[in-house]
C-alpha positions, 0 to 999 in steps of 0.5 A: 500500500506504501507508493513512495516513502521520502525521508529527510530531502535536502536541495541546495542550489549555490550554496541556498537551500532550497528546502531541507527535511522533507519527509512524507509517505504516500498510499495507494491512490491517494491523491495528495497535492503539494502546496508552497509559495513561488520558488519554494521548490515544488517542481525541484522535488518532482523532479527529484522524486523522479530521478531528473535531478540529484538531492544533497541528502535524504532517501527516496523509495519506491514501492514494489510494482510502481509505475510513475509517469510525469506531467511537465508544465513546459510540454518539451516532450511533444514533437511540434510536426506531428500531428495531434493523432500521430503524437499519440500513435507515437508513445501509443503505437499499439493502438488502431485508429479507433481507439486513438480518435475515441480517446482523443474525443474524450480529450476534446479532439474530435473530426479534423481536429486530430490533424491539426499539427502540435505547432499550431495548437494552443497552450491549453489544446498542447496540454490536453495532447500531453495529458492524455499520453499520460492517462494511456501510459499504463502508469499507477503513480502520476506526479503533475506540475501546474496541470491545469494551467493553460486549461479553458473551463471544458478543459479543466473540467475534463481533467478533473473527471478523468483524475477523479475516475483515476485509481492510481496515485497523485502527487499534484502541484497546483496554485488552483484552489478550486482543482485542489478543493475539489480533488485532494486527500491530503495537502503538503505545503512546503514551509521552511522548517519542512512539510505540513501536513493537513487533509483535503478540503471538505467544502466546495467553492464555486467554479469558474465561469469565464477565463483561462486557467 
């Protein structure tokens, strides 16, 4: 039941420590979101968590059988000549026309819209591309950074339908209170004498009616 276990994680950048004595555990489809001010070092420890970068001291340990996939806010991964369909087709190859058009439906890709090259779509429509290659991976542990932003009303609303249904893990980092009320178990907050914990939200607030998120 244990999916990651991170004891005493310490980052330094130019002799600055970025944050120290990060100690947490998460379980088995827990959805847990990582709060903590502008440059407090939330996506550091992502990629930390992740292997991408190296911590000065600490210990982190994954659970037996755990598959993590990672959403990039910055979206580098996608290949800007494909398609929208032939970037599925590209970490997906497994899959028939069908089964991709259907779930580049589900994501707001439909008709002649799954031609439409990467380079030409939108930050929001980019977004919805790389988190539905994220949600057909297989993985059991997602770990998301901002993925809400760029997102328009029917996209977000779409987002959090699909990580509602999803069984697997999340560690999510987000300054979007509403996507945090309406989504989270349990909330880290990054604090400099370490992390503090407190549960999800228990009242609702109001969803947005216009604007990008």
């Amino acid at each position: 039941q244990e999916v990651l276990k991170a004891e005493g994680l310490t980052k330094s950048f130019d002799g600055k420590t970025l944050f120290s004595h990060i100690s947490f555990q998460l379980q088995a489809s827990e959805r847990v979101f990582l709060l903590g001010p502008n440059g407090s070092g939330k996506s550091t420890l992502l990629k930390m968590l992740l292997g991408k970068l190296p911590f000065d001291n600490g210990i982190v340990e994954l659970g037996a059988g755990v598959k993590v996939g990672y959403y990039d806010q910055t979206m580098s991964e996608l290949v800007s000549e494909n398609t929208a369909l032939e970037e599925v087709w590209r970490i997906h190859p497994d899959l028939t026309q069908t089964e991709a058009r259907n779930a580049l439906a589900a994501f707001l890709f439909r008709g002649d819209e799954v031609y439409k090259p990467i380079s030409a779509l939108s930050g929001g429509e980019r977004a919805r591309i790389a988190l539905l290659n994220l949600m057909l991976s297989g993985c059991n542990f997602l770990l998301l950074d901002e993925p809400t932003n760029h997102l328009d009303i029917p996209s977000r609303e779409m987002l959090e339908d699909a990580l509602l249904g999803y069984e697997g893990t999340q560690l999510i980092v987000s300054h979007d209170r509403y996507f945090i009320n309406k989504l989270a178990d349990r909330i880290l907050t990054i604090t400099p004498k370490g992390p503090e914990q407190s549960p999800g939200p228990s009242t609702s607030l109001t969803p947005p009616t216009k604007g990008i998120c």
